[in-house]
C-alpha positions as CSV (number, residue, x, y, z in Angstrom):
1,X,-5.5,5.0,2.7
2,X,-8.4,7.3,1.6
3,X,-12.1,7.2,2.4
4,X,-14.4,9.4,0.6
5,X,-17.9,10.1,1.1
6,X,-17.9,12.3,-1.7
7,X,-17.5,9.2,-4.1
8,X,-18.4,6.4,-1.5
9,X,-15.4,4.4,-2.0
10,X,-12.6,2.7,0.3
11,X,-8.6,2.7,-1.0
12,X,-7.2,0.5,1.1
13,X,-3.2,1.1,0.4
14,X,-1.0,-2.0,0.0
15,X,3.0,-1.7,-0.3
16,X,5.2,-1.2,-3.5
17,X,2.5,-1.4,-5.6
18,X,1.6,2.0,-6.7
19,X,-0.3,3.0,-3.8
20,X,1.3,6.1,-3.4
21,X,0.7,7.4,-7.2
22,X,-2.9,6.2,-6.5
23,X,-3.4,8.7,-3.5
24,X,-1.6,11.4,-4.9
25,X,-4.1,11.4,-8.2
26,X,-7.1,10.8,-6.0
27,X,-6.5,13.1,-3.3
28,X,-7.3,16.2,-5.4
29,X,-11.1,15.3,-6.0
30,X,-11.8,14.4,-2.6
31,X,-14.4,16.3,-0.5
32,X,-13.4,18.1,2.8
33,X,-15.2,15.5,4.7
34,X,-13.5,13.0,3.3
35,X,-10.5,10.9,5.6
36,X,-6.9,10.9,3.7
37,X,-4.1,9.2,5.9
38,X,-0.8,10.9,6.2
39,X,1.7,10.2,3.4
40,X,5.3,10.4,4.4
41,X,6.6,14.2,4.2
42,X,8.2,13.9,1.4
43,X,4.7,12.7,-0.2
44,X,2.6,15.2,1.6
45,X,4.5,18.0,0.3
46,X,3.5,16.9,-3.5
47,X,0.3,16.9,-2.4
48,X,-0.1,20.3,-0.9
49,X,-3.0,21.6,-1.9
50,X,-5.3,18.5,-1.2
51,X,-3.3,17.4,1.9
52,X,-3.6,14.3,4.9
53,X,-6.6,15.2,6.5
54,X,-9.7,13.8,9.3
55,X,-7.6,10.6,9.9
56,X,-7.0,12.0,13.4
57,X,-8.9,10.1,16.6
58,X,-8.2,10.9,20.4
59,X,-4.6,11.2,20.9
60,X,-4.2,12.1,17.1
61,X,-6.6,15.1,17.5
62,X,-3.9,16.0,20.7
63,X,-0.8,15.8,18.0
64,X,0.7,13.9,20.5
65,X,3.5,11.9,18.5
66,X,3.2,8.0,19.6
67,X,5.1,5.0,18.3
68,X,4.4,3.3,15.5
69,X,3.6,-0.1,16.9
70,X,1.0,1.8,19.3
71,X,-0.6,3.8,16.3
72,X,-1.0,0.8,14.3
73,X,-2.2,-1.3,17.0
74,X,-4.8,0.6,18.8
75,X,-5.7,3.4,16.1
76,X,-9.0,3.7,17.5
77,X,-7.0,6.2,20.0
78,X,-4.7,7.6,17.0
79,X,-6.9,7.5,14.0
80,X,-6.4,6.2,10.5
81,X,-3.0,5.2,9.3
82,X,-0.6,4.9,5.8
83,X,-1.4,0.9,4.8
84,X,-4.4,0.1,7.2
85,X,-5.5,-3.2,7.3
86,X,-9.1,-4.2,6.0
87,X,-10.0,-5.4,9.4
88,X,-9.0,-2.0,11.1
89,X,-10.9,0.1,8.4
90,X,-14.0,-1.7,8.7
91,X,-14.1,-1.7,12.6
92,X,-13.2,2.3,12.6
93,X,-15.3,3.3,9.7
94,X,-18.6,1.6,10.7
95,X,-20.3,-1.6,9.0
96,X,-22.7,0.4,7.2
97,X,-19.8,2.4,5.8
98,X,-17.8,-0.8,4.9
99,X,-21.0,-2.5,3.2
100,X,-22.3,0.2,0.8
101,X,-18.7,2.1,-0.3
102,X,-16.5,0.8,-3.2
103,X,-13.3,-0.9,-1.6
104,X,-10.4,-1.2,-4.0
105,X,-7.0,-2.1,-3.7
106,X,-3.8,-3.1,-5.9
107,X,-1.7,-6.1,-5.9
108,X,1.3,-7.0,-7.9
109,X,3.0,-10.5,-9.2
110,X,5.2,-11.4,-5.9
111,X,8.5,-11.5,-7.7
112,X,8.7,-8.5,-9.4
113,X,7.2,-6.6,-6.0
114,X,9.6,-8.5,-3.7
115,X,12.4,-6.6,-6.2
116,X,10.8,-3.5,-6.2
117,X,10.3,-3.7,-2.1
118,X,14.1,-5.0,-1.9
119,X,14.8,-1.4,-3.4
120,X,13.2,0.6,-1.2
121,X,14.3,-1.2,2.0
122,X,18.3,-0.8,1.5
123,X,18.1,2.8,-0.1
124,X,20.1,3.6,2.3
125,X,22.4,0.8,3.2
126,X,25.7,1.6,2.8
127,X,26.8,-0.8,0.6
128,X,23.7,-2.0,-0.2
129,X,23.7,-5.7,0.1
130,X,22.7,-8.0,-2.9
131,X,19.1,-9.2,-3.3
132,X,20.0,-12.7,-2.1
133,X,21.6,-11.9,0.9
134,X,18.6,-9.4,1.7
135,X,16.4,-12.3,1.3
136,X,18.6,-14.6,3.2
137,X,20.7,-13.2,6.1
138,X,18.9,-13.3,9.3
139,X,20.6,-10.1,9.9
140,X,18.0,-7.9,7.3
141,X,15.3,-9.5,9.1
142,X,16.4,-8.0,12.2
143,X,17.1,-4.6,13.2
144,X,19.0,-3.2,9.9
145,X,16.4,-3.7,7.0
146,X,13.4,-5.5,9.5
147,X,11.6,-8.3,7.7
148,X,12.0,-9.3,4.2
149,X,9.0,-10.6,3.7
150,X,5.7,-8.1,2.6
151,X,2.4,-8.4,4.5
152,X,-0.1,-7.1,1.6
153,X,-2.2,-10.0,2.1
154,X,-3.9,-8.9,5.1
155,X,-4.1,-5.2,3.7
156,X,-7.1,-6.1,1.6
157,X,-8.5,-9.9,3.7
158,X,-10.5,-10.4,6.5
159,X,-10.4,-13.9,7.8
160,X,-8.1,-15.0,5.2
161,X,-10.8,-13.5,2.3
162,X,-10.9,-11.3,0.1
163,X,-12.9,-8.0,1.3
164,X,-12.6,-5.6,-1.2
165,X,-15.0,-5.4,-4.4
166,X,-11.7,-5.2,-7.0
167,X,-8.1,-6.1,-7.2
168,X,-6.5,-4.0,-9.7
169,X,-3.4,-5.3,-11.3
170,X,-0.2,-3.5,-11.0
171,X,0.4,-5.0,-14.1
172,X,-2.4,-2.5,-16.1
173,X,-2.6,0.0,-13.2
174,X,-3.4,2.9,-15.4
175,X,-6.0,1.6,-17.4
176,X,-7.4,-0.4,-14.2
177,X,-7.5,2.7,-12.4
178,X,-9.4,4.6,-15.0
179,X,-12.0,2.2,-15.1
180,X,-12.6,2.3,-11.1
181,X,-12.7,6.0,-11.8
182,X,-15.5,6.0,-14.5
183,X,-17.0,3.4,-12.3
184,X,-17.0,6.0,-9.3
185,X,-18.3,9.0,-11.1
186,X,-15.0,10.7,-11.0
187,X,-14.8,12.7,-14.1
188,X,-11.9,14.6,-15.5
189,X,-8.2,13.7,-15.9
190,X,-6.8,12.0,-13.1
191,X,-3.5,10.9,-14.2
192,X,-1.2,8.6,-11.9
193,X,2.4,10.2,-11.5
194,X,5.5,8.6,-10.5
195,X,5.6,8.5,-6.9
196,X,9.0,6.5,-6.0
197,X,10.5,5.5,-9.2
198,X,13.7,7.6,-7.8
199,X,14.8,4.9,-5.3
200,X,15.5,2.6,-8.2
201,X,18.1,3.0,-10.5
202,X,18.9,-0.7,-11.6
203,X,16.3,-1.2,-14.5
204,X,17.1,-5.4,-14.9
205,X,13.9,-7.1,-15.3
206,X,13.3,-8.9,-12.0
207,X,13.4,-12.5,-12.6
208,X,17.2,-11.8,-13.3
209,X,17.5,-11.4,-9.3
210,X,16.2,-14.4,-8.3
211,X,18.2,-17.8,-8.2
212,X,16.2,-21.2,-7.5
213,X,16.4,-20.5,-3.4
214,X,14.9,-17.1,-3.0
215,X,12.6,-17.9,-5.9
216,X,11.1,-20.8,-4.2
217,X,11.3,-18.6,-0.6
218,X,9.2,-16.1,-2.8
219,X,6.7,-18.6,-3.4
220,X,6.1,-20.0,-0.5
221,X,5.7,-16.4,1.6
222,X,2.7,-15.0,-0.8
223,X,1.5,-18.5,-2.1
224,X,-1.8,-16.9,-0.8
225,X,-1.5,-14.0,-3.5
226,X,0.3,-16.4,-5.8
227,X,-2.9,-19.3,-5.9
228,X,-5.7,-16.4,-5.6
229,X,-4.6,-14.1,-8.5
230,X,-3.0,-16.8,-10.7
231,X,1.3,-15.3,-10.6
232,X,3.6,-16.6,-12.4
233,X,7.4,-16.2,-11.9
């Protein structure tokens, strides 16, 4: 999640959708006034020289290390977060703030996300389980992989809407992005790298994962996303 006053715009970061490659080309033009959330460490050290920076409030300020949940919950005694919620960003940033920046975010068809997000949850299940018993067992919904099911929706809605002047499609990220750049005054190259291609090795096109169960489970957990952008399977 990045706020810059420099270039009066809001990225509000939603989950396996490039987010990541998004900050990481972004962060280097940012201002020093400007709020960037913390990235994982891995991701914060490939951004060392425009690093996380102003998202701490209260406690945060302190460095006192509190639970997720907590953080997430009450950031207005934390500070900004990885994957804020429109809502949250709009209530800490001000209404003034929220109305007159540039709010962007990215979204992906559900199918090929849910594959990509399947990935990156079992990278480190030992054996990883298949992508239909991931989407099935009550077990990954539990303690071992937590829910299967994204929450993007709510990354970029307020009361159910849309809250963010553009969508960009996963789909045509890079040239998407470049036009919300020329759009911001951000001049230059800003290329996107690869974040967190690494944690997928099996190249398959998605729809080749998917029998008739999970695909219809698919639809029916982002039919909001599926009905507002127009996704197909």
């Amino acid at each position: 999640m990045i706020l810059s006053h420099k270039y009066r715009f809001i990225f509000l970061k939603t989950a396996k959708t490039g987010g990541t490659s998004t900050e990481l080309a972004l962060s280097p033009v940012c201002g020093p006034d400007d709020i960037l959330a913390p990235l994982s460490r891995p991701e914060e050290r490939k951004r060392k020289d425009s690093p996380a920076r102003n998202y701490a409030l209260g406690l945060g300020r302190l460095g006192i290390r509190l639970p997720g949940e907590f953080r997430h919950h009450f950031p207005q005694f934390y500070g900004y977060y990885n994957h804020m919620p429109a809502r949250q960003v709009r209530r800490m940033a001000g209404e003034e703030t929220w109305r007159d920046y540039y709010k962007f975010t990215i979204e992906r068809n559900p199918w090929d996300r849910q594959v990509s997000f399947y990935f990156w949850r079992t990278r480190h299940a030992k054996p990883r389980p298949d992508f239909r018993t991931f989407m099935l067992s009550p077990r990954h919904r539990g303690k071992a992989f937590r829910s299967a099911r994204m929450k993007n929706w709510w990354t970029y809605t307020i009361d159910d809407r849309v809250a963010v002047d553009r969508v960009i499609r996963y789909e045509d990220l890079a040239g998407e992005f470049d036009a919300v750049c020329d759009h911001l005054g951000i001049g230059g190259s800003v290329a996107l790298p690869g974040a967190k291609g690494h944690t997928r090795k099996d190249i398959r096109h998605y729809r080749d994962f998917y029998d008739d169960e999970t695909r219809a489970l698919v639809a029916r957990w982002y039919a909001r996303e599926i009905d507002t952008f127009g996704y197909e399977f």
